[in-house]
N, C-alpha and C positions, 0 to 999 in steps of 0.2 A: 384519531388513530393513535392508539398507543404500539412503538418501537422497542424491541429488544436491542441493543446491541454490546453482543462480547468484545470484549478490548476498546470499549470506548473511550478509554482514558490514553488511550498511545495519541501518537503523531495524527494518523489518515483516522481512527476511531472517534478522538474529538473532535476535528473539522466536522465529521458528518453529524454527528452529536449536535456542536453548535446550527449546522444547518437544518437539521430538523425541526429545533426549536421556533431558529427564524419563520418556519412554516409550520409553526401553532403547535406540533405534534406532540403526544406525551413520551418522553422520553425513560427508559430503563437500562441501567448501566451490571454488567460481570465483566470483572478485571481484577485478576492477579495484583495488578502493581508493581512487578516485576520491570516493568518501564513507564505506565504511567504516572499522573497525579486528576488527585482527586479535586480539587480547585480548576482542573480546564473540564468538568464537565458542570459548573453551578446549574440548579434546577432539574437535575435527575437522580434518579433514585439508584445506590450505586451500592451492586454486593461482592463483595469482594471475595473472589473463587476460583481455581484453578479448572478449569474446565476438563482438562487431559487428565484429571484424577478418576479412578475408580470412583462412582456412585455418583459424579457428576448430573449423569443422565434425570434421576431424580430432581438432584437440585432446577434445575431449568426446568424440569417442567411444574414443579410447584409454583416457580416464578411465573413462569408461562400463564399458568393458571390465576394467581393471584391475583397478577396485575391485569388479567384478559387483554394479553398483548394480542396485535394484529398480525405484527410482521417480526421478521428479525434478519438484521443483520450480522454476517460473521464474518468477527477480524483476528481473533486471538488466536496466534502462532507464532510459533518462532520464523524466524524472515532472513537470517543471514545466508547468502550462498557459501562464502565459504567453513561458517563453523556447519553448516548442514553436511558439509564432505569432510568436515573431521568428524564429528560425531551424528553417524546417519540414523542409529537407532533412538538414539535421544531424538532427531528429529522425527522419524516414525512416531513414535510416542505420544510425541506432543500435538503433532499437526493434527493424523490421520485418528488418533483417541479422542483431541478437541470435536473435531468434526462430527465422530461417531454420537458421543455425547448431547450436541447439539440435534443431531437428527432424532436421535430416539427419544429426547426429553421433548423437540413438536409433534411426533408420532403420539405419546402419549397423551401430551396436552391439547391436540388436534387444531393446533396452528399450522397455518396451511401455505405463506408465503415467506421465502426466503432468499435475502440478495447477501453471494457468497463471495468472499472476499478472494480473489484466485490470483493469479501471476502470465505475465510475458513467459516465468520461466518453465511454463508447461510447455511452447513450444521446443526448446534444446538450439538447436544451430539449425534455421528454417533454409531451406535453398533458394529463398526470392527475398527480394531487397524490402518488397513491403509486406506484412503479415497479414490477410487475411485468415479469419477463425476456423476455416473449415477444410481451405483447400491444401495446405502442408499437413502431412503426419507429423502428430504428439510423441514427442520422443526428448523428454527433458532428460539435458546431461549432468542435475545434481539432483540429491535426494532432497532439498527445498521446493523441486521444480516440480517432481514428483508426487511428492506430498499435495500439490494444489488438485494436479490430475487425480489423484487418487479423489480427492474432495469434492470436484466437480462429478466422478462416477459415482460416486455415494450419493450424491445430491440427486443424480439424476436416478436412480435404482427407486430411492426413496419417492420419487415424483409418480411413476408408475407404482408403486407398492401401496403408498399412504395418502397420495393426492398430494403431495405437498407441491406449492407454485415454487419454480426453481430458478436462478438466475445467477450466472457467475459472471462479473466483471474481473477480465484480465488488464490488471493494471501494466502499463509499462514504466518510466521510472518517475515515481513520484516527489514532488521537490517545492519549494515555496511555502510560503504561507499566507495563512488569512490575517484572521487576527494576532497580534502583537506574542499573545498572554498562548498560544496555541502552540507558537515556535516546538520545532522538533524536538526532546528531549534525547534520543536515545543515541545522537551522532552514530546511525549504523547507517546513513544515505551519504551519498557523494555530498551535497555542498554542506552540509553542519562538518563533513570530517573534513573538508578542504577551509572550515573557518577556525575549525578547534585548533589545528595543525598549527593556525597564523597565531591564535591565541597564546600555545605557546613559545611561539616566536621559530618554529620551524617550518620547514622545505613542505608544501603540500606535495603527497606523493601522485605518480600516476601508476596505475599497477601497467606495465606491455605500454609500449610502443613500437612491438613490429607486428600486429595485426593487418590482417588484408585488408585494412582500409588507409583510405585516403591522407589521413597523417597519421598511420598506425593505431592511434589510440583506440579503444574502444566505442563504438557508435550504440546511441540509445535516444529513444523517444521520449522528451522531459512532458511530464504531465503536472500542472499545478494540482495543486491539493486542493485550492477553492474548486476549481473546473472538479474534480475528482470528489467531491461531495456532493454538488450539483449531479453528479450520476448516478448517485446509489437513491437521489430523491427519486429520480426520473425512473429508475431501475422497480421499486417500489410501486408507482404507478404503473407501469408497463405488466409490471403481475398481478394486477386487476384485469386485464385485458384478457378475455378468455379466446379471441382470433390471434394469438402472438403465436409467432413462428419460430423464434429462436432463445435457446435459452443461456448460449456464451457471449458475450459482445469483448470485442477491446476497450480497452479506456486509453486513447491515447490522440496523438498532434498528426500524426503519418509523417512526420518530420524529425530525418536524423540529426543531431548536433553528437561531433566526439567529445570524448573527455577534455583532450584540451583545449578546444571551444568554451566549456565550460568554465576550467580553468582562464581564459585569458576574460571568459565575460566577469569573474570576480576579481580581477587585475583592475578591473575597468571600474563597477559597480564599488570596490574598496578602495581604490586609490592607493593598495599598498605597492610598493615595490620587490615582489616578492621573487624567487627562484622557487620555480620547481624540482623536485627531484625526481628520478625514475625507475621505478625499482622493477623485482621480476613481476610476472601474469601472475594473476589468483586463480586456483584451481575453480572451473565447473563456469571460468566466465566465456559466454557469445562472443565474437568479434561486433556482431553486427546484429541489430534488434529492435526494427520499426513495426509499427502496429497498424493498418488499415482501421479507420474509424469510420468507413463506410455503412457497417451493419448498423451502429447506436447511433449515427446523424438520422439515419432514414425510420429505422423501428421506435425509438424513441425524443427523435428531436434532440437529440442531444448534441453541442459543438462546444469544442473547448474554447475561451475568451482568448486566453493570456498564453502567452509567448516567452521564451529563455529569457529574455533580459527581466521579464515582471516577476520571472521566478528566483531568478540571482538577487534581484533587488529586493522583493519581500522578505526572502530571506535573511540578506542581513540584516534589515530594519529589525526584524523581530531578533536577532542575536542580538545587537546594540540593545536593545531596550533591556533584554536581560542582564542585572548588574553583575549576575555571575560569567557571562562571557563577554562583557563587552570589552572591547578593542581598543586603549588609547589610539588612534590614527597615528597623529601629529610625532608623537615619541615611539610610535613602534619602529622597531630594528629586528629583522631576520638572525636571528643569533647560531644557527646551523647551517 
């Protein structure tokens, strides 16, 4: 089986890259570069494109066609909640053009299966503690969150229109890593900006702590990234499956930990001696954000391995190995 995937070169785009491979697969890489590197995808074919550009549409499907890809995966978007609520049309742009792009260039080249890269933050602020996919209204409170739902309606339009096989994984918060050489690049997730922070020798921030929860901070579902590759495999087979009943699943633990959980588990994991500091809420964030993995354990066999501490501890192994952020332990001093 030969793979598409946009944005294979980010963070969660190489994990599955590298996972695919592990499982024989011919791998095809589009990515800007914009935060990737082309070195964490060795052994794929890799063209370097802005997908949200005008005439995009073309380019992927000549790919499409050349390589007689089977499936594709779509990651390539911008991902920040807060720059999506400063600048919501640049986020329009990029996400919901990305997308369109992508659809019309398998429309063309009559590629027929697709596992779409979507978010937690299509639901907005859900009224029940654990999130099930179907039974809370879609009401995301930033235009990041938006941009996914619009993605999954377009997916789904296109399925009825084109035949296309359709599948969105809603990630919840993705964290850790696999291999070493994989590690995050782009510090826009909680633990790489709670490591950069120590790096340089300051306070890691917590954005809020007077949210309605349990020690204020903010509550979210840590999902590894190996588990969270393992799903788009799974995802893939399951759109073979011409009896499958659902076409959003979560990808997540159903297990909340707060921020400062987090925090105190890289206190623990780093040895450092650190202070936090705590600044005001970031605009368009949940208090509270757990994912029901009921639907992808049963429809697809899917369970996630690994646990908060494997995800704190991956992670920094793979910082330390990188000589551009690794950590003196021993002589570091909090210097703010």
């Amino acid at each position: 089986m030969t793979v598409l995937v946009t944005g294979g070169c980010g963070y969660i785009g190489a994990h599955v890259v590298h996972a695919l491979h592990e499982a024989g697969e011919e791998v095809i890489v589009i990515d800007d570069l914009s935060y990737g590197k082309p070195t964490r995808i060795e052994g794929s074919r890799l063209y370097g494109a802005d997908i949200s550009a005008p005439g995009s549409d073309k380019i992927i499907a000549q790919i499409l066609e050349e390589h007689q890809v089977d499936a594709v995966i779509h990651f390539a978007a911008r991902k920040q909640v807060g720059e999506s609520v400063a600048k919501p049309l640049w986020y329009y742009q990029q996400n919901v053009n990305g997308m369109l792009n992508v659809l019309q260039g398998m429309a063309d080249a009559g590629v027929k299966k697709l596992v779409f890269s979507s978010s937690a933050a299509t639901y907005g602020v859900p009224p029940v503690d654990v999130v099930p996919e179907d039974v809370v209204p879609m009401v995301p409170i930033n235009p990041y969150g938006q941009t996914k739902l619009f993605g999954e309606w377009m997916a789904r339009a296109c399925e009825q229109a084109f035949g296309i096989r359709f599948c969105a994984l809603r990630y919840f918060n993705v964290a850790g890593c696999g291999p070493v050489e994989l590690e995050d690049p782009a510090i826009l997730n909680l633990i790489p900006m709670l490591f950069d922070r120590l790096k340089q020798g300051k306070a890691p921030a917590i954005f809020g702590d007077d949210y309605p929860t349990p020690d204020g901070t903010c509550v979210r579902d840590y999902i590894h990234v190996s588990d969270l590759a393992d799903a788009h495999i799974a995802a893939i087979k399951y759109l073979g499956n011409d009896e499958r009943e659902y076409d959003a699943f979560n990808v997540g633990t159903g297990e909340g930990t707060s921020v400062r959980q987090i925090v105190d588990e890289v206190k623990k994991v780093t040895g450092l001696p650190f202070t936090e500091e705590i600044r005001e809420r970031r605009a368009g964030d949940p208090p509270h954000l757990i994912g029901s993995p009921k639907r992808i354990n049963e429809a697809m066999g899917w369970h996630a391995k690994y646990g908060v501490e494997d995800i704190v501890r991956s992670g920094w192994e793979a910082w330390q190995a990188n000589p551009e952020h690794h950590i003196d332990v021993e002589n570091w001093k909090q210097t703010d």
